[in-house]
C-alpha positions as a Markdown table, in Angstrom:
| # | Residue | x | y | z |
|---|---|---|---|---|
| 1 | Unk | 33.0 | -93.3 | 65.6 |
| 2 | Unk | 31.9 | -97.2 | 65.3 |
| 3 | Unk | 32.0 | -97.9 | 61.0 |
| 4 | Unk | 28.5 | -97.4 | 61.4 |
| 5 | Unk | 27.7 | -95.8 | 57.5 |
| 6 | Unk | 23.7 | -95.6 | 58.4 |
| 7 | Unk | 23.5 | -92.0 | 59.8 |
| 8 | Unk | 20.8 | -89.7 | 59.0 |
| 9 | Unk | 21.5 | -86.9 | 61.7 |
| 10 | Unk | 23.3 | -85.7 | 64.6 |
| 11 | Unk | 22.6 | -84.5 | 68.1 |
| 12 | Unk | 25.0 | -81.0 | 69.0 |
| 13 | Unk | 25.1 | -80.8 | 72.7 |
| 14 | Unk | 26.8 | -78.4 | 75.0 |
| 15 | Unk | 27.8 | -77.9 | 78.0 |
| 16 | Unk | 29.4 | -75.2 | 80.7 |
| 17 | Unk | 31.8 | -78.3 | 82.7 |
| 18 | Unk | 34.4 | -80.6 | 80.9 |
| 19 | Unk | 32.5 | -83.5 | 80.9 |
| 20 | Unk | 28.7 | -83.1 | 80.9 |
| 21 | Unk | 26.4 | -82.6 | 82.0 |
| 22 | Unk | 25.5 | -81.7 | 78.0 |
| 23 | Unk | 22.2 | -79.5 | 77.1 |
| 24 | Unk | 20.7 | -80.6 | 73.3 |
| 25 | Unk | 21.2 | -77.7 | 71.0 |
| 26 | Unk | 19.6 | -78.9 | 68.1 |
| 27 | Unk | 19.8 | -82.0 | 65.4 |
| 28 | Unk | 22.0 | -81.2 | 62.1 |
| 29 | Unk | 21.3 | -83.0 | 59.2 |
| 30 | Unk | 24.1 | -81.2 | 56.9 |
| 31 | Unk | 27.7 | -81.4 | 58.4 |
| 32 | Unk | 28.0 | -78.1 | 60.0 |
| 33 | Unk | 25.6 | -76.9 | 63.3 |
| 34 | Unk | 25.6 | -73.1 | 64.2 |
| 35 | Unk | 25.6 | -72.2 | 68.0 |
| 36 | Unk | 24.2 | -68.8 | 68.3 |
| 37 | Unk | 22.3 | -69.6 | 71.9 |
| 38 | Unk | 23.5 | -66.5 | 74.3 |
| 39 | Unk | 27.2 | -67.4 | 74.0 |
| 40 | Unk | 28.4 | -65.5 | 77.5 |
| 41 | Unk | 32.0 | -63.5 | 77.0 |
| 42 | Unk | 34.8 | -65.3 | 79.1 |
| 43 | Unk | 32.8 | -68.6 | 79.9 |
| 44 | Unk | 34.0 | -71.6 | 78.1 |
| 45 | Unk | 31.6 | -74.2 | 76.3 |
| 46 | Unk | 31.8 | -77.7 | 75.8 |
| 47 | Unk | 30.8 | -79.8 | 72.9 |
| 48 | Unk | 30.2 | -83.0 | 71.9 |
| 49 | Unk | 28.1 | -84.5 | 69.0 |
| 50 | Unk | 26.0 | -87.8 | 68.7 |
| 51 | Unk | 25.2 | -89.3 | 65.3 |
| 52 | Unk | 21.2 | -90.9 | 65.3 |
| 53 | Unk | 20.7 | -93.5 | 63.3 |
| 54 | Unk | 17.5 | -93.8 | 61.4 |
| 55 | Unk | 15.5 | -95.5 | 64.2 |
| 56 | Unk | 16.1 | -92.2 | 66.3 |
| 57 | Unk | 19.1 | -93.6 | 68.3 |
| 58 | Unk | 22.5 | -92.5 | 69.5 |
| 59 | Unk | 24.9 | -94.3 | 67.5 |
| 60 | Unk | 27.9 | -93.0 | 70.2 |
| 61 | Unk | 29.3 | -89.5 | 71.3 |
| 62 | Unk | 32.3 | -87.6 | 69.5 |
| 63 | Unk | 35.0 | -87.0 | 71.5 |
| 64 | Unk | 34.6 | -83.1 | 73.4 |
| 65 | Unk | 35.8 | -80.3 | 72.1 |
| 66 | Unk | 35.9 | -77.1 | 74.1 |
| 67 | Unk | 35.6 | -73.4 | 73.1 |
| 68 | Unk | 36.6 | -70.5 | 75.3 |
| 69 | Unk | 34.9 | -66.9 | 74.5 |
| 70 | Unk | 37.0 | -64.1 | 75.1 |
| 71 | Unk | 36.1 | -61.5 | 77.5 |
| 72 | Unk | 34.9 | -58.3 | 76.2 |
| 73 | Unk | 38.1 | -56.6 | 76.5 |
| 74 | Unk | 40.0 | -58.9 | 74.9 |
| 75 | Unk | 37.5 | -59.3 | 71.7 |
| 76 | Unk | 38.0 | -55.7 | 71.7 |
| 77 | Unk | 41.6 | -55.9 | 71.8 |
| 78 | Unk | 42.1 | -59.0 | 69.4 |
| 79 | Unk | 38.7 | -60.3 | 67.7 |
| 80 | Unk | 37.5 | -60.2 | 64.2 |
| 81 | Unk | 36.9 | -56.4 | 63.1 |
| 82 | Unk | 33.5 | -54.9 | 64.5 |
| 83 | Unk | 33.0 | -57.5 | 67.1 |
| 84 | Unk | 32.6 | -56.8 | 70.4 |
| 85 | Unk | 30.1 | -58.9 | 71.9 |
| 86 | Unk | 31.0 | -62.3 | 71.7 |
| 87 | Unk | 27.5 | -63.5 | 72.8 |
| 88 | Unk | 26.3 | -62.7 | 69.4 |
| 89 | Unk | 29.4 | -64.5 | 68.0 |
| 90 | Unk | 28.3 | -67.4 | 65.5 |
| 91 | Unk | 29.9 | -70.3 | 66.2 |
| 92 | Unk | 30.5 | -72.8 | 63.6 |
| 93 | Unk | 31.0 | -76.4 | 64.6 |
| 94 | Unk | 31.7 | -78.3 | 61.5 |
| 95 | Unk | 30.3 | -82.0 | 62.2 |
């Protein structure tokens, strides 16, 4: 980020193509953001987060980070005990 120490929130954004275009998700003010917004098995999701400063403006953009959700099969095969559909998987993102 820019050495910027003013930052009251942040902007988590997400996306279904490496490189935008980015939907807003929601604004975080503690340093974690749960993503619980019809998470589709086998699609992969792409993040990125903006801090706001306290004017209300983008400071800059994180770097993206992507997430790929298993198809059912495989969450069947190899996810966390007694979960099957992955579109009611929490995801964490820890800002």
């Amino acid at each position: 980020m820019d050495g910027n120490t003013e930052r009251f929130s942040y902007n988590v954004l997400r996306g279904t193509v490496s490189g935008g275009p980015y939907t807003l998700l929601g604004n975080a003010v503690l340093p974690a953001f749960s993503d619980t917004n019809g998470l589709v098995n086998g699609r992969t999701y792409y993040y990125v987060v903006q801090p706001i400063n306290s004017a209300g403006g983008v400071i800059c953009q994180s770097n993206e980070a992507a997430i790929a959700i298993p198809t059912t099969n495989l969450a069947k095969a190899q996810g966390p005990a007694g979960i099957h559909d992955w579109s009611r998987f929490r995801l964490l993102i820890a800002l």
